[in-house]
C-alpha positions in Angstrom: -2.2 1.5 -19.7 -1.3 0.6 -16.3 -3.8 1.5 -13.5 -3.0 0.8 -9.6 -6.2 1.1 -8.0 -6.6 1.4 -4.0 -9.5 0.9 -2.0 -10.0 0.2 2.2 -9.5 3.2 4.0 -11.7 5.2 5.2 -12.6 6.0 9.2 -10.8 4.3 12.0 -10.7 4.5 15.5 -7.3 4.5 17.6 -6.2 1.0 18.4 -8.6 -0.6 15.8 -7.8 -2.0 12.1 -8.3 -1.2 8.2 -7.8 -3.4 5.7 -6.2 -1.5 2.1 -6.6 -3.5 -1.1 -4.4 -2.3 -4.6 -5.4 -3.9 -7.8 -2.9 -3.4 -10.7 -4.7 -3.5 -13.9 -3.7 -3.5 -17.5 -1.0 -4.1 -20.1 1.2 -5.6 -17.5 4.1 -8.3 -18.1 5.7 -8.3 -14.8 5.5 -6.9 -11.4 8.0 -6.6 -9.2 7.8 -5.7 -5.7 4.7 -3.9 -4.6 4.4 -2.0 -1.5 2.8 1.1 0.4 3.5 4.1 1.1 1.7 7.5 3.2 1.2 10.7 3.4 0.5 13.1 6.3 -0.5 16.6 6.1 2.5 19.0 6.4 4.3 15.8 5.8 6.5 13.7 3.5 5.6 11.2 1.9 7.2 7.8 4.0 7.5 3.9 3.3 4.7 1.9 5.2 5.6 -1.7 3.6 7.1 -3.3 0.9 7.2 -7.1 -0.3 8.9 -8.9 -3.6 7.9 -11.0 -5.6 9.3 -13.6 -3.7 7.2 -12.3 -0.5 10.4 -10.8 0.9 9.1 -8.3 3.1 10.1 -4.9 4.6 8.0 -2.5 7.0 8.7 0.8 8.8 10.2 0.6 12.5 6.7 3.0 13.0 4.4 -0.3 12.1 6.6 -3.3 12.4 4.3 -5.8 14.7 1.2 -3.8 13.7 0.7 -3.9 10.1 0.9 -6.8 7.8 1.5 -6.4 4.0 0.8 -9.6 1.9 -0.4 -9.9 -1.9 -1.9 -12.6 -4.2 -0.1 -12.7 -7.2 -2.3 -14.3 -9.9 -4.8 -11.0 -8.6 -1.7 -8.8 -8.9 -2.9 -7.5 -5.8 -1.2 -6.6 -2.4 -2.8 -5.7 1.0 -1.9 -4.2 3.8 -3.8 -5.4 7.0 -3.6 -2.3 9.5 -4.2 -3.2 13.4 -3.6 -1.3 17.0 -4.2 1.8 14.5 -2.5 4.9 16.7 -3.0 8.8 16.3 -0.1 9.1 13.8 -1.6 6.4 11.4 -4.1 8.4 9.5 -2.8 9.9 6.3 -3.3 9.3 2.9 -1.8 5.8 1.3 -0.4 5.2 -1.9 0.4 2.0 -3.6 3.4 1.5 -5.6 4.6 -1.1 -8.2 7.6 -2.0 -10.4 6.0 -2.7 -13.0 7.4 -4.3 -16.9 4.8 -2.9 -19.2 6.2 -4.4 -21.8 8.7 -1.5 -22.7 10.6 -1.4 -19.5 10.8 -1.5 -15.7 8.5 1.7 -14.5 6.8 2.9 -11.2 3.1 3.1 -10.9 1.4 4.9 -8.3 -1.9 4.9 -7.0 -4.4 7.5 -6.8 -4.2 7.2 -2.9 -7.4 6.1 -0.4 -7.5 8.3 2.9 -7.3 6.6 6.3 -8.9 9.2 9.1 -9.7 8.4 12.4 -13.1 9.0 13.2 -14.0 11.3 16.5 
């Protein structure tokens, strides 16, 4: 069994940072790229960041020069370092994996951790 476990958010204030952590966990053979993703009230969910196995990355025009995604592969773990945090930051952010369990290629998700930005 597969597990993607986030942890980091929590309560920000505008223009300061969050770090997010995800830990893949289990019968895994493989991962492939490894990225986030969030999730607004009354919204879709949207691509934050996204990076390969060979640390190609990708980011949303939204958080380009703000947010840094990275990962440590021998942890199967990726991060995504959140700075200048602004008022359309705070939502709910999912990690998501390619991931070869040994069967085939499949998408893991996250159970999400909330970002909220604190009064």
């Amino acid at each position: 069994q597969v597990q993607l476990v986030e942890s980091g958010g929590g309560l920000a204030q505008a223009g300061g940072s969050l770090r997010l952590s995800c830990v893949a966990s289990g019968r895994i053979f493989s991962l492939n790229v490894m990225g986030w993703y969030r999730q607004a009230p009354g919204k879709q969910r949207e691509l934050v960041a996204t990076i390969t196995n060979l640390d190609t990355t990708n980011y949303a025009d939204s958080v380009k020069g703000r947010f840094t995604i990275s990962r440590d592969k021998a942890k199967n773990t990726v991060y995504l370092q959140m700075n200048s945090l602004r008022p359309e930051d705070p939502a709910v952010y999912y990690c998501h994996s390619s991931i070869f369990a040994g069967r085939a290629w499949d998408d893991y998700w996250g159970q999400g951790t909330q970002v909220t930005f604190s009064s």
